[in-house]
C-alpha positions in Angstrom: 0.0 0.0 0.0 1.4 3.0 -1.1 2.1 5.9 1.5 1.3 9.3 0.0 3.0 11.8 1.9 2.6 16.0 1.9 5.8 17.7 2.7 5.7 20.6 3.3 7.5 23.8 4.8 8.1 27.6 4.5 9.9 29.7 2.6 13.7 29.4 2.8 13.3 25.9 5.7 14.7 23.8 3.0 11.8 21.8 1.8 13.9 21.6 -1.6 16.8 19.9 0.0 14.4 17.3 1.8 12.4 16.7 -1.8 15.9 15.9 -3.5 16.8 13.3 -0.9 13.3 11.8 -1.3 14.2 11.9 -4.9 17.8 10.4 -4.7 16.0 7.4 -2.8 14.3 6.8 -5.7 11.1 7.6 -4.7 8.5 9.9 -6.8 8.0 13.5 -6.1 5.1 15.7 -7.6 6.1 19.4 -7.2 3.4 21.8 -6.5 5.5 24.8 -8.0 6.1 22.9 -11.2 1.6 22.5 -11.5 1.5 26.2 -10.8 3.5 27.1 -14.1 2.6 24.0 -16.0 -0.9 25.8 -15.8 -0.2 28.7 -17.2 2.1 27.8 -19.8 1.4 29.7 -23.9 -2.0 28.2 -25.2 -3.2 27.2 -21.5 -6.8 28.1 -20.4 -5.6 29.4 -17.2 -2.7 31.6 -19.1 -6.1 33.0 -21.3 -7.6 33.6 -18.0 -5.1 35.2 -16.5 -4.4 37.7 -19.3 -8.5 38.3 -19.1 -8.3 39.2 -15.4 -4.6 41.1 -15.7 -4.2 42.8 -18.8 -1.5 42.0 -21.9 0.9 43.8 -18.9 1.1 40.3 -17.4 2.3 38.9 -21.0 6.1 38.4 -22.2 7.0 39.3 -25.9 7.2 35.9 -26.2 3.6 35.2 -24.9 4.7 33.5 -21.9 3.6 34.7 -18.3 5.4 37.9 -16.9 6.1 36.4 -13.3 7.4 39.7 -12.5 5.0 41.9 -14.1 2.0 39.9 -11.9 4.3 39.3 -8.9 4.0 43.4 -8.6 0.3 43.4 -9.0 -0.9 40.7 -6.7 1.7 41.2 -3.9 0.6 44.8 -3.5 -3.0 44.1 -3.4 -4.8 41.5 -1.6 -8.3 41.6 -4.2 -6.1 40.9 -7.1 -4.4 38.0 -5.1 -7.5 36.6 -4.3 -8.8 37.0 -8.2 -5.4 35.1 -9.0 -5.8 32.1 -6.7 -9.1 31.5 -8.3 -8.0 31.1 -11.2 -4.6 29.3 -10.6 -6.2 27.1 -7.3 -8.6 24.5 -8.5 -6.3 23.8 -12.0 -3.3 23.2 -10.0 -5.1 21.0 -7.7 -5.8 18.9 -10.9 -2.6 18.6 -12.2 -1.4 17.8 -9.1 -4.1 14.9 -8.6 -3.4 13.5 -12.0 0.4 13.3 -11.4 -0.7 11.7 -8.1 -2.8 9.1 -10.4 0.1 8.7 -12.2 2.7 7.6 -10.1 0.6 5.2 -8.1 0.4 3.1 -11.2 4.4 2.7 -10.7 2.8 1.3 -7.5 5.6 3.2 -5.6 6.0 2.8 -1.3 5.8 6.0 -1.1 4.5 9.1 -3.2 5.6 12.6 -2.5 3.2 15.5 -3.0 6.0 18.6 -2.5 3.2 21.6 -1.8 4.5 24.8 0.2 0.9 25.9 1.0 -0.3 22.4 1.9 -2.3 23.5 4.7 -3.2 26.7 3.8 -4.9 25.0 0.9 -6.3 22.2 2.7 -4.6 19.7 0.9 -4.0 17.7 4.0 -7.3 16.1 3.3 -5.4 14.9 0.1 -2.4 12.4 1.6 -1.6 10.4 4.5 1.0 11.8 5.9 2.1 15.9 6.5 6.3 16.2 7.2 7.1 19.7 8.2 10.2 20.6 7.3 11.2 23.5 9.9 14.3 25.9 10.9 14.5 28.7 13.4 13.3 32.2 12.1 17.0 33.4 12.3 17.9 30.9 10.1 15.2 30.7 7.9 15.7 35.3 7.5 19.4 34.5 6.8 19.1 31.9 4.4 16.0 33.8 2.5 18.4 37.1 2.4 21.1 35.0 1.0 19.0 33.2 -1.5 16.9 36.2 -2.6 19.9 38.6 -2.3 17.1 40.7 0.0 17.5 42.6 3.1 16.1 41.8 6.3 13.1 44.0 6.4 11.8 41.9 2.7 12.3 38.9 3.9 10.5 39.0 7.8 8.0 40.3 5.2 7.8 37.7 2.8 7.8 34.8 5.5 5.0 36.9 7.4 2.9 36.5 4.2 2.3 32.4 5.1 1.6 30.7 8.2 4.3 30.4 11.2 6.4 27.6 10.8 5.7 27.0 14.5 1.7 26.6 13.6 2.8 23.8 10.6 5.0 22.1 13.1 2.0 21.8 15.4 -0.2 20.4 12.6 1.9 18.0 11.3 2.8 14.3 11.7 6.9 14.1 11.8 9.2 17.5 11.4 12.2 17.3 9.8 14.9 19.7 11.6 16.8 21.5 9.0 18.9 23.9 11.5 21.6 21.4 11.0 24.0 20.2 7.6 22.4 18.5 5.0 24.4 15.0 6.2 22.3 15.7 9.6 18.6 16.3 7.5 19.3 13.7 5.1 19.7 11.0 8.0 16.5 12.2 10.1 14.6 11.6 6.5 16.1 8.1 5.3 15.3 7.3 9.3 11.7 8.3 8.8 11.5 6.1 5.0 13.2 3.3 7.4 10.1 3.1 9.5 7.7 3.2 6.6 8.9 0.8 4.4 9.3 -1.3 7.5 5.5 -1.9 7.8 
């Protein structure tokens, strides 16, 4: 019976580095941010929809999706956010499921959904399992300014735009503690596959 398991994080706790351990154990991973711009790739409903809500502003030369263009638009104003998720939530939630369908025909031990919002979207109703991968706020500010080349202020401000990690650790069912080296995260997850597979 295959375990389908939501792993989840925040921005900058290293959710990425716990999906390509998953991945390097040869077990399947469906990426949530790879649905949202599958979705509105050229000739895509939702990328028809999108330029109907947002204007030909939102729409590259090339007639792909300006990212930046509608990052400026949405982030500033909570309406056109909301218009946005409407249009992106319920066709990502599609592709996800059918990439879900897919890899349970491999008949896999495990299946990994990898959705940052997972709870805010409710997709815990969707798997088995919820693995939080978590950091201190230090950490997670330091490595988000180093990524994002931002400064402090920007990134408190962009990891106050989703729930605490502390609320996701609460909610759910193992946490993954990525304070440490990569050695030390990849060990607490090929512990936790250990005790799956066992069953």
């Amino acid at each position: 019976m295959t375990v389908i398991l939501g792993l989840t994080g925040s921005i900058a706790t290293g959710k990425s580095t716990v999906s390509k351990i998953f991945k390097e154990q040869g077990f399947p991973v469906v990426d949530a941010d790879l649905g949202a711009r599958e979705v509105v790739k050229p000739g895509t409903e939702g990328l028809c929809e999108i330029k109907k809500q947002f204007g030909d502003i939102v729409i590259s030369v090339d007639g792909t999706l300006n990212r930046a263009a509608l990052g400026k638009i949405v982030f500033r104003d909570e309406e056109q956010r909301e218009k946005l998720n409407v249009i992106l939530t319920e066709r990502i939630y599609q592709w996800l499921m059918e990439q879900k369908k897919e890899c349970l025909k491999r008949d896999p031990e495990i299946v990994v959904l990898d959705i940052p919002l997972l709870f805010e979207m409710g997709y815990e109703k969707e798997v088995d399992q919820v693995m939080v991968v978590a950091t201190t706020k230090e950490i997670q500010i330091d490595r988000l300014m180093k990524r994002d080349k931002i400064g402090k202020e920007e990134a408190i401000q962009k990891i106050n735009s989703q729930l605490p990690i502390s609320e996701k650790v609460v909610l759910g069912d193992s946490v993954i503690d990525n304070n440490g080296s990569t050695e030390n995260t990849k060990q607490q997850v090929i512990k936790w596959i250990d005790k799956i597979t066992a069953k």
